[in-house]
C-alpha positions as CSV (number, residue, x, y, z in Angstrom):
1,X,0.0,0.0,0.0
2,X,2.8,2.4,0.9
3,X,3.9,2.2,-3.2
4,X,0.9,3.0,-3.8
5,X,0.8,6.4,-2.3
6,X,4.4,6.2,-2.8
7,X,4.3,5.7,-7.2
8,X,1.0,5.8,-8.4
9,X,-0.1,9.0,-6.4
10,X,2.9,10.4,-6.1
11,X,3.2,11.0,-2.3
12,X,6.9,11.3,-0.8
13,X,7.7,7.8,0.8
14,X,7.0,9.3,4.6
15,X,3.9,10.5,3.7
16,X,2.9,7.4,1.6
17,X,3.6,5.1,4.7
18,X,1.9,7.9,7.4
19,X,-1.0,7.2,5.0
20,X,-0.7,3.8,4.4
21,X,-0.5,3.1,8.1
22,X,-3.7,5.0,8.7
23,X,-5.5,3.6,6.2
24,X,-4.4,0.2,7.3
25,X,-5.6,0.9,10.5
26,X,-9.2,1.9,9.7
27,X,-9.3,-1.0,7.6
28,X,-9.1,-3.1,10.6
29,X,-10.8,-0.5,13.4
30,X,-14.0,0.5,11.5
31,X,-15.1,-3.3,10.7
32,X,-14.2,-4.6,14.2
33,X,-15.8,-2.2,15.5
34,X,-19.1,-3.5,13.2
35,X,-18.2,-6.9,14.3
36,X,-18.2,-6.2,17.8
37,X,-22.1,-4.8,17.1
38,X,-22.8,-7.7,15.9
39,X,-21.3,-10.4,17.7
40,X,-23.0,-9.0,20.9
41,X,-26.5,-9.9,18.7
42,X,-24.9,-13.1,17.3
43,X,-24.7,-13.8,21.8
44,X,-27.7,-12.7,22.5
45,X,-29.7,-14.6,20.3
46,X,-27.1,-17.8,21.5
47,X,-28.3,-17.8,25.2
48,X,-31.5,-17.2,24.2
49,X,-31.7,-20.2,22.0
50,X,-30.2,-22.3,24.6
51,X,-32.4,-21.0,27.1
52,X,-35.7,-21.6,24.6
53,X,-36.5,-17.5,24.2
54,X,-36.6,-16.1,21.4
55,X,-33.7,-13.4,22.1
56,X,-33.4,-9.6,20.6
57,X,-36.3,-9.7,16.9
58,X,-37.9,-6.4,17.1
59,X,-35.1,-3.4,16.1
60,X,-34.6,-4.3,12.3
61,X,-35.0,-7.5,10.3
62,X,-34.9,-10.4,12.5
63,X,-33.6,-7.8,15.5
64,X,-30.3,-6.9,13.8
65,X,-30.1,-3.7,14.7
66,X,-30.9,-3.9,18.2
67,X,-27.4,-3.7,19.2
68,X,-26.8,-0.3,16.8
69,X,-30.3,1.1,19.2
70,X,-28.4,0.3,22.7
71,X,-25.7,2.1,21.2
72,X,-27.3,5.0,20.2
73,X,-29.2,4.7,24.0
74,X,-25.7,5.1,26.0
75,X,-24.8,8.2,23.6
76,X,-27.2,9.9,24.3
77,X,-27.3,9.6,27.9
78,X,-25.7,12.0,29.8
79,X,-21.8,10.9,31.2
80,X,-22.0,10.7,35.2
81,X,-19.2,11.4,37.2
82,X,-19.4,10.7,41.1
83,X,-18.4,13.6,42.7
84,X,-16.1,12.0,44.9
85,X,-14.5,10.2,41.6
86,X,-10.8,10.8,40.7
87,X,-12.5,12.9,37.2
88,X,-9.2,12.7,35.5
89,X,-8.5,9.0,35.5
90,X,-12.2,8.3,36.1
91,X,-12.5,9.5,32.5
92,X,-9.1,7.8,31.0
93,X,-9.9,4.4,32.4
94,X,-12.4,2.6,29.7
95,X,-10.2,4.5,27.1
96,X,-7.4,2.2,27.8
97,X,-9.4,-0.6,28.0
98,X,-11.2,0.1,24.4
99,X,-7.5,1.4,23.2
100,X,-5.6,-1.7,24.4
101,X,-8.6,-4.0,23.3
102,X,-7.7,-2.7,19.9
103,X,-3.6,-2.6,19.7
104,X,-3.3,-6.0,19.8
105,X,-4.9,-6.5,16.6
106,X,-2.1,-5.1,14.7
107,X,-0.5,-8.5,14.7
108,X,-2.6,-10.5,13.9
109,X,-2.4,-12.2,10.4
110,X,-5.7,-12.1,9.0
111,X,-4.2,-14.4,5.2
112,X,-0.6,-14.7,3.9
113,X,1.1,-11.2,4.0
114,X,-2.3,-9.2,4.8
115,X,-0.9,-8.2,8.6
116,X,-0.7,-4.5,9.9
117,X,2.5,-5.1,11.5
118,X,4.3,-8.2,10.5
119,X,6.9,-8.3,13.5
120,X,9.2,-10.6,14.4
121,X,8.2,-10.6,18.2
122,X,4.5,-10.5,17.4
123,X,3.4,-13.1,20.1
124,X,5.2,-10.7,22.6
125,X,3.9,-8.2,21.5
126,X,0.5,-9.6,22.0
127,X,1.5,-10.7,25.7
128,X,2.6,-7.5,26.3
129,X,-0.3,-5.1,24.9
130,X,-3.1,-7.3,26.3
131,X,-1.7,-7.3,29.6
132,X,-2.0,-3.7,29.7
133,X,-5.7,-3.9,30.0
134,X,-5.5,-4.2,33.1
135,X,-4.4,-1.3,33.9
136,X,-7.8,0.3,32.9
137,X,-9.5,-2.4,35.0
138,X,-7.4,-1.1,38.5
139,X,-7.7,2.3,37.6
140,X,-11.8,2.4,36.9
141,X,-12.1,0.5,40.1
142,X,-9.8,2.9,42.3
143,X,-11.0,6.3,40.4
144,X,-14.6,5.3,41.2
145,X,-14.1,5.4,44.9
146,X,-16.3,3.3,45.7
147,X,-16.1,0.5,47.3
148,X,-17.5,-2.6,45.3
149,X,-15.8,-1.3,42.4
150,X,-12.6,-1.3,43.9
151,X,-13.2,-5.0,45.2
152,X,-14.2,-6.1,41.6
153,X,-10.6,-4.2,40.4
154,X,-8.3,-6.0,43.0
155,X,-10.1,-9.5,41.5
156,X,-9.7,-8.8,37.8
157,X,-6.7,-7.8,38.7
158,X,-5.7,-10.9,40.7
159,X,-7.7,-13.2,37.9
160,X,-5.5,-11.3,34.8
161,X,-2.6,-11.8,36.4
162,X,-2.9,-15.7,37.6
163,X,-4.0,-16.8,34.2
164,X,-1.4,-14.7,32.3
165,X,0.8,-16.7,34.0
166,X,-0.6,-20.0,32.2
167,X,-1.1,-18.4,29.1
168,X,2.6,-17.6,28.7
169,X,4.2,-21.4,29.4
170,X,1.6,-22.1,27.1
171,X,2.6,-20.3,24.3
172,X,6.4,-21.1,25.1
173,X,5.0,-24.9,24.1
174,X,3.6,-23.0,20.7
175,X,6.8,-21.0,19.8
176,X,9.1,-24.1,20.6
177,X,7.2,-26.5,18.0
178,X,7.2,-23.7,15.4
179,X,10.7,-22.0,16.2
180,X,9.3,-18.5,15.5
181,X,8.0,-15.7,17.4
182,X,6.2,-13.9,14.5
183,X,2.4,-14.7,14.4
184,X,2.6,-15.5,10.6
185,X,5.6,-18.2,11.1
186,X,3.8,-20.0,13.3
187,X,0.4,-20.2,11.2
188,X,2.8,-21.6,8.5
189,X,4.3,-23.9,10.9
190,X,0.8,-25.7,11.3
191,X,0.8,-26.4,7.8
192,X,0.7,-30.4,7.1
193,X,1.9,-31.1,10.3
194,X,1.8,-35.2,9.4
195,X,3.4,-36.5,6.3
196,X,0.5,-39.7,6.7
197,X,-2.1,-37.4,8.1
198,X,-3.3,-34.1,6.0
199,X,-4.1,-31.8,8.7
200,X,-3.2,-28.3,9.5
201,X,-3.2,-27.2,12.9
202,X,-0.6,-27.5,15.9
203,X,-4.3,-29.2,18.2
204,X,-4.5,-32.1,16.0
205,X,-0.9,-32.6,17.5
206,X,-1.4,-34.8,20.6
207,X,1.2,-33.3,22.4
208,X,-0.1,-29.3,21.8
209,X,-3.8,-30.6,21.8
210,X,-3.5,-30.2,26.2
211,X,-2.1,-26.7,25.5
212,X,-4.8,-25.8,23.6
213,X,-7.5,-26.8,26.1
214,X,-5.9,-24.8,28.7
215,X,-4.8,-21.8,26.4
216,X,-9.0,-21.6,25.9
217,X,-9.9,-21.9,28.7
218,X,-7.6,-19.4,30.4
219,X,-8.7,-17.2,27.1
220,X,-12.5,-17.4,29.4
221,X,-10.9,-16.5,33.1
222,X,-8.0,-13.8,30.8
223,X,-11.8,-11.9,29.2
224,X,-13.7,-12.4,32.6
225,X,-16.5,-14.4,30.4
226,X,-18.4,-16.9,32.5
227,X,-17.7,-19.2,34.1
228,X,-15.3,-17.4,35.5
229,X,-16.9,-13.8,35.2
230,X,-16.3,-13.1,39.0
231,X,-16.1,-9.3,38.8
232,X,-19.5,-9.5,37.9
233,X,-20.6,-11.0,40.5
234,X,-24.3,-9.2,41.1
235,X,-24.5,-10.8,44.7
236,X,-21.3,-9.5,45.8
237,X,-20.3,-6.5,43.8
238,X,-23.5,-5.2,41.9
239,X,-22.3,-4.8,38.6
240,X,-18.1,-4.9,38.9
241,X,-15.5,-2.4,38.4
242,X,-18.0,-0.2,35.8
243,X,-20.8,0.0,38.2
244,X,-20.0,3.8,38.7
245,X,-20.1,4.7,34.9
246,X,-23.1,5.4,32.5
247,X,-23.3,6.3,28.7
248,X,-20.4,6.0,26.6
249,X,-17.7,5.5,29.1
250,X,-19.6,2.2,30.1
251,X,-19.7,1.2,26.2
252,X,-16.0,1.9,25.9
253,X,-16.0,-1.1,28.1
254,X,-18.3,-2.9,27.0
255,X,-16.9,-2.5,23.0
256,X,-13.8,-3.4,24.6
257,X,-14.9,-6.6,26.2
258,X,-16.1,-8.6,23.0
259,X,-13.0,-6.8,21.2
260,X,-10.9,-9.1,23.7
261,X,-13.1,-12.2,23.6
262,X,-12.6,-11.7,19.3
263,X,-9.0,-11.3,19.8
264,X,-8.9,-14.8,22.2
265,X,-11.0,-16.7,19.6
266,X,-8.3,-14.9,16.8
267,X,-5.1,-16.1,19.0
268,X,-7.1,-19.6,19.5
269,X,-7.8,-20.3,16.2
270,X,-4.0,-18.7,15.1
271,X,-1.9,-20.8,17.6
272,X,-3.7,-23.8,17.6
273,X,-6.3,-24.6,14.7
274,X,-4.0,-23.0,11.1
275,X,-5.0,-19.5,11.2
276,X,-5.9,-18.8,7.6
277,X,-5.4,-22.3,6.7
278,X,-8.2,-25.0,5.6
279,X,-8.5,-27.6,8.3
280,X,-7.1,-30.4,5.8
281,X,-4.6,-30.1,3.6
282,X,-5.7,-30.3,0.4
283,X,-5.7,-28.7,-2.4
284,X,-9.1,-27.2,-3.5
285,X,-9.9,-26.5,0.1
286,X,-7.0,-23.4,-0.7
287,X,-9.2,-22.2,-3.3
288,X,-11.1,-20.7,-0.3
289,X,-9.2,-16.9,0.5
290,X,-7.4,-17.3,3.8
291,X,-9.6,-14.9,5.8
292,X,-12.7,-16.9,5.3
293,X,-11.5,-19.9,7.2
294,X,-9.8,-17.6,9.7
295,X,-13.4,-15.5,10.4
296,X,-14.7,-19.4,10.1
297,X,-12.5,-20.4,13.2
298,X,-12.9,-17.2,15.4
299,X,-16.7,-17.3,15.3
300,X,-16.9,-21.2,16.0
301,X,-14.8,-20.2,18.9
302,X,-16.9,-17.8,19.5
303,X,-20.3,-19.8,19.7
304,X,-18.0,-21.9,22.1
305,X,-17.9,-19.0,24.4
306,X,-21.6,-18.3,24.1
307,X,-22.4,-22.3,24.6
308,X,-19.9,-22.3,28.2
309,X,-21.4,-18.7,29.4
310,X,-25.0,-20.2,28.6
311,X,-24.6,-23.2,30.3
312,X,-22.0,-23.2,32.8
313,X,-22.9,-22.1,36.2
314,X,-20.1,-19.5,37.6
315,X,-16.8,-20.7,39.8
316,X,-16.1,-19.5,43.5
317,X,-13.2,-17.2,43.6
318,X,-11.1,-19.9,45.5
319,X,-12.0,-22.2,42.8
320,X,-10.9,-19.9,40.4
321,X,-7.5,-19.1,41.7
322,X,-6.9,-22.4,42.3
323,X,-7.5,-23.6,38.9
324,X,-5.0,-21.1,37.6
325,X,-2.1,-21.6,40.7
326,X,-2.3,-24.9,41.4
327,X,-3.4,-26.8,38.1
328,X,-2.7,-24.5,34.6
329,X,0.6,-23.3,36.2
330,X,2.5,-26.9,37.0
331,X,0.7,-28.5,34.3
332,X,1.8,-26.0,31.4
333,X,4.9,-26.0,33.2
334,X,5.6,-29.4,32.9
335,X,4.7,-29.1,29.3
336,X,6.9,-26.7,28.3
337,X,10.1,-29.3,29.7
338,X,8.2,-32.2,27.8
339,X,7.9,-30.5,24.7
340,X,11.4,-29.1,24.7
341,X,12.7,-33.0,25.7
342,X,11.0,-34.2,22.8
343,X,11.9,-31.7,20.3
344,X,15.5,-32.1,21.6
345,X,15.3,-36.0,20.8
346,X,13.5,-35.5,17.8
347,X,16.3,-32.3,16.4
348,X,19.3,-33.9,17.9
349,X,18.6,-37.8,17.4
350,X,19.4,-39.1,20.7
């Protein structure tokens, strides 16, 4: 895109990459933003099929504009500020959720070369930019002085943390196996992973398949979806760390909630399940662009979410922790030394 600018319009090279980088941004921004609209639909009508209603069927065709009218609702609701709020960071707290939510996307590959930012360090530079959400988390908690709020904080805090944890020896397992760091590399590194067996995807691996179960359901506890949606909790806390906040500030963090769960189900179906790559190896499956099986993956993974939240009743805090310190942790742990000892034997011919 920058020769673009660059030759055909006739821009300087600075300028044709400034613009180039914008526009590769909004190409990303403006329909996530559209898919996050939708996908809170695509929920609602999940739990309510599972729960035999008939979900949201009034606002447009077949109710498909009924998220675009609760949006519209919070805009034009007047922003609240408690008066005994910290104003300043009160305010800048769901924009570093929705801002972080949306960083992170700049890695991901969404079909061979169509990236923002095709880094080498990628994966760390996912584990480093989602981890800053929870920085928004603390902050909209503390700023609302108040107190549930600030008890819902401390436990997302606590819950991001724990889980991050897991999540990285996990994806130590993933960038062992694939020898790469950069998001594209490993997608590629899933391709025909049997020479007997034409599959693409490091979870059709038996000894990543483990790592995948935990990496999704740490990707649950990591977005504070049920069943581990403990800052939530409505008979402890009221409404969590946002109870304080009203019109758009609350649908910063709301927009910035499903922008995470769609950038889990992204990493899920990236790491684990061939990115942009058909399920089988063959050859007319490729005929298919890229992106569609990619979008295929995330919303399957998505409609996983929906299914757990639906019907999985919610974990005690203890349990939570425990399931993250005491099993994930030693378990993806003792991964990490068994895949390297078998990639050592397998590289070295011991």
């Amino acid at each position: 895109m920058t020769d673009f600018f660059n030759h055909t319009v006739g821009m300087s090279y600075d300028w044709a990459w400034f613009v180039a980088t914008i526009v590769g941004i909004l190409v990303i921004a403006l329909p996530l933003m559209l898919a996050v609209a939708m996908i809170i639909y695509a929920d609602r009508k999940i739990w309510a099929a599972m729960a035999l209603r008939r979900g949201p069927n009034v606002v447009g065709p077949f109710g498909l504009l009924q998220s675009f009218a609760d949006g519209l609702k919070v805009f034009l609701q007047e922003t609240i500020v408690p008066a005994a709020a910290n104003r300043v960071l009160f305010l800048l707290a769901p924009i570093i959720t929705f801002t972080v939510a949306l960083i992170v996307w700049a890695v991901i590959p969404f079909q061979a070369g169509v990236v923002l930012a095709d880094i080498n360090v990628g994966l760390l530079y996912v584990l480093a930019a989602s981890s800053l959400g929870v920085y928004g988390i603390i902050l909209s908690g503390w700023a609302s002085n108040s107190k549930y709020p600030f008890y819902s904080a401390l436990r997302a805090a606590a819950q991001m943390v724990s889980y991050e944890v897991a999540i990285g020896f996990v994806l130590i397992s993933v960038v062992l196996w694939a020898g790469t760091f950069n998001l594209s590399g490993i997608v590629e590194a899933q391709r025909a992973i049997y020479r007997f067996l034409p599959v693409n995807g490091f979870g059709f691996n038996p000894l990543l398949f483990p790592m995948a179960v935990v990496f999704l359901i740490s990707a649950l506890a990591e977005t504070q979806r049920a069943p581990f949606d403990l800052t939530e909790a409505e008979s402890e806390l009221v409404a969590g760390y946002q109870t304080e906040y009203s019109s758009m500030s609350f649908a910063l963090f709301w927009l910035g909630e499903y922008a995470n769960v769609l950038l889990m189900c992204a990493l899920n179906a990236t790491l684990f399940w061939g990115g942009w790559l058909p399920p089988i190896d063959w050859a007319p499956l490729y005929y298919v662009p890229g992106i569609i099986w990619l979008f295929a993956k995330i919303l399957f993974f998505f409609f996983v979410f929906s299914w757990i939240k639906a019907t999985v009743p919610r974990y005690r805090y203890d349990q939570l922790m425990r399931l993250g310190w005491k099993v994930f942790l030693p378990l993806s742990l003792f991964w990490v030394f068994l895949v390297s000892g078998v990639l050592m034997i397998h590289r070295v011919g011991l």
